[in-house]
N, C-alpha and C positions, 0 to 999 in steps of 0.2 A: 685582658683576660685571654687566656690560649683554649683554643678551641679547634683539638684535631690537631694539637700541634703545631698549631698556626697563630702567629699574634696579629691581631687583626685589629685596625682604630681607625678606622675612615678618617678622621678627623685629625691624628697623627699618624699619619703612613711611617712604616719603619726602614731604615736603608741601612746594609750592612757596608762598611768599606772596609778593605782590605787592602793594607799598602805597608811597605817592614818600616816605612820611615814615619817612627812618630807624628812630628809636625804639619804630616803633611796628610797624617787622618785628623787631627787635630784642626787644621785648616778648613778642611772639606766639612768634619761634623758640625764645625760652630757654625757654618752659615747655611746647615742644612736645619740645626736649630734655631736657627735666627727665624725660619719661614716653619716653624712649630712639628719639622720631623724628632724619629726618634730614631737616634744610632748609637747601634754597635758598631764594635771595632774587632779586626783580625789583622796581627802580623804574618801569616806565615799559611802558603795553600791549606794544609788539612785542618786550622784552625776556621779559616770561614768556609770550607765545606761542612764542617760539623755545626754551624753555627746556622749557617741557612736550612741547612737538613731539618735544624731542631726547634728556629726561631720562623721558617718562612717569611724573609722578609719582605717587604712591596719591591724592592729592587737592589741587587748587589753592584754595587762599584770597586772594580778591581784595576789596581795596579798589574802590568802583565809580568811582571819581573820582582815575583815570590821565592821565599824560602820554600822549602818541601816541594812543592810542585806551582808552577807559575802560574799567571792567572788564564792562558787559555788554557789549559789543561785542565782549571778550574772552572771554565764557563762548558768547557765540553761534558767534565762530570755531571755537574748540574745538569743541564739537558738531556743524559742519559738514565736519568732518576727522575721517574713522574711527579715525588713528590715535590721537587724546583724548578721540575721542565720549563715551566710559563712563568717562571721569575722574570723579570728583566733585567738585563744585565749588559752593564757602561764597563767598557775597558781603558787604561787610560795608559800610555805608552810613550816611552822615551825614543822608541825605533820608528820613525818614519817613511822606511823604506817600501814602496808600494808590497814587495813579498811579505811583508811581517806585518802589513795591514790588512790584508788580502787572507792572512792566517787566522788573524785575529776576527778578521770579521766571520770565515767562517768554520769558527770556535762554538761559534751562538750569540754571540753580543749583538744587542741590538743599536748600540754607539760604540765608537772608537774613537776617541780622542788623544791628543798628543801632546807632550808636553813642553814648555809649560802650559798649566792648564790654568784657567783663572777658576776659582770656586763657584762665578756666576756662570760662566758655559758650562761650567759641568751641570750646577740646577736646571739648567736650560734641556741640558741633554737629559737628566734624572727623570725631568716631567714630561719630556715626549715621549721617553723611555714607555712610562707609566701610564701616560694615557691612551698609547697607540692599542698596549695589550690589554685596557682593561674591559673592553665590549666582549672577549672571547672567553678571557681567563676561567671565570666561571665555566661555561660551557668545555674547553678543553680539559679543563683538569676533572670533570666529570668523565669526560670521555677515555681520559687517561687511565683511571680508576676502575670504569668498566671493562675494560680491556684488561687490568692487572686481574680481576677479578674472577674474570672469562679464563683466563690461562689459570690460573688458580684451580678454579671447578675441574676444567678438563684435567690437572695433572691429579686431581683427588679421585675424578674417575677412569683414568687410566689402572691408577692404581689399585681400587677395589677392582677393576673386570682381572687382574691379572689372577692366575691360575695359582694356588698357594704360595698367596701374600702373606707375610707377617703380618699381624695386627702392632699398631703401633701404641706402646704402653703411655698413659701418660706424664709416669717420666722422663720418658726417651723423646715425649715430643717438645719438651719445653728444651729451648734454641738456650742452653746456658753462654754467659760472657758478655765481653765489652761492645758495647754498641752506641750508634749515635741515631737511632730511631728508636726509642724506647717503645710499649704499649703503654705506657702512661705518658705526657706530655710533661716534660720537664715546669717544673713550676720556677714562676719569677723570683728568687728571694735576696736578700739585703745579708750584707756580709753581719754577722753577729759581732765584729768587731769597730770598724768604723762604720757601721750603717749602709755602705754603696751598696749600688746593685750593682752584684756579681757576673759575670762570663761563665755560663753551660760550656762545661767541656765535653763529656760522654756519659753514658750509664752502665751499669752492671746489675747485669740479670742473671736471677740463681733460683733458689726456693728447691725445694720436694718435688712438686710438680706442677702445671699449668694451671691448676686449680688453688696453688700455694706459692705463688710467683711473690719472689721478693726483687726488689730495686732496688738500687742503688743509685743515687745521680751524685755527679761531682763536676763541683763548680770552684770558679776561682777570682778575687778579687782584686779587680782594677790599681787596687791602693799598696798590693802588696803585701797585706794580711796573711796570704798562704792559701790552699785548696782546701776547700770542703766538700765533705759527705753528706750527702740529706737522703734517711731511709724515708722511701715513700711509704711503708706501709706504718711505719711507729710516730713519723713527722718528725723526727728527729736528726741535728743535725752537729756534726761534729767537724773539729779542724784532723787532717788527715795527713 
């Protein structure tokens, strides 16, 4: 069940990897399922930026040597967006060289490992990963929240004290377009074609106004089926 946008299963923690070369998520998922995780997969930096964004997972494992943008570049995002800041995050690297370990580590990752890597150091590093952050996570990510919050208030009363201000309509305040932080939390769904569960790509936000917001989410299927559209407001879902 997602809650806040968050997949959350105590009991199957979720790990996102991100690596371009097939085999080698393929390697890494089955013996993260073999010990009863659940994982997703990202080719390519902005595919598992949007995917942690939307899925929160209990900890991302990145290759650092991504399409789109590499994986510190993608452990730095993440840590600059409250909603993944206290993810933890395993990088895993062909370059050895003390400066590009030294980069890596401070990217945000909280392991660095090097390759090759055996899939059992990597579990080893996933769950120390996981348990060093998990006494705080809760408490940080509240605290993160407050603070987004606190800056929120104050820029909403800046702006009323200002000396004629516009009032703002409420269509002018609905944020139209592509996003990968919806205000409805992307739902789990199964491709209508072969059955798999699908890969969240982004959303698409429109409507009249804040008070008649419509959605859009668009997801895509592992098997090759093609993208889909699911309107959240009719439940409906179509190939696109």
């Amino acid at each position: 069940m997602l809650t806040d946008g968050a997949d959350r299963d105590v009991a199957h923690p979720l790990a996102l990897i991100a690596d371009r070369d097939e085999d080698s998520r393929r390697l890494y998922s089955d013996f993260l399922q073999f010990h009863q995780w659940r994982v997703i997969g990202a080719a390519a930096g902005p595919e598992a930026l949007a995917m942690a964004i939307a899925r929160r997972p209990d900890v991302v494992v990145s290759e650092t040597q991504l399409p789109g943008f590499d994986g510190l570049a993608l452990s730095e995002l993440l840590r600059k967006d409250w909603i993944t800041a206290h993810i933890p995050i395993v990088l895993v690297t062909s370059d050895a060289t003390p400066d590009h370990l030294a980069k890596a580590t401070a990217s945000g990752a909280h392991a660095v490992l090097t390759k090759p890597c055996l899939p059992e150091d990597l579990f080893s590093a996933v769950i120390a990963a996981v348990e060093s952050r998990r006494p705080r996570d809760r408490a940080a990510e509240l605290q993160a929240h407050a603070h987004a919050s606190r800056d929120r208030a104050t820029e909403i009363v800046e702006r009323i004290g200002r000396p004629r201000a516009a009032a703002v309509s409420l269509k002018n305040a609905l944020q139209r377009g592509p996003t990968v932080s919806p205000p409805t939390a992307p739902r789990r769904l199964n491709c209508p074609v072969c059955g798999n569960a699908m890969t969240y790509l982004r959303s698409h936000l429109g409507g009249v106004n804040v008070r008649q917001l419509e959605q859009w989410d668009y997801l895509e299927c592992p098997r090759q089926c093609g993208t889909f559209e699911y309107r959240v407001r009719t439940r409906k879902i179509k190939k696109v």
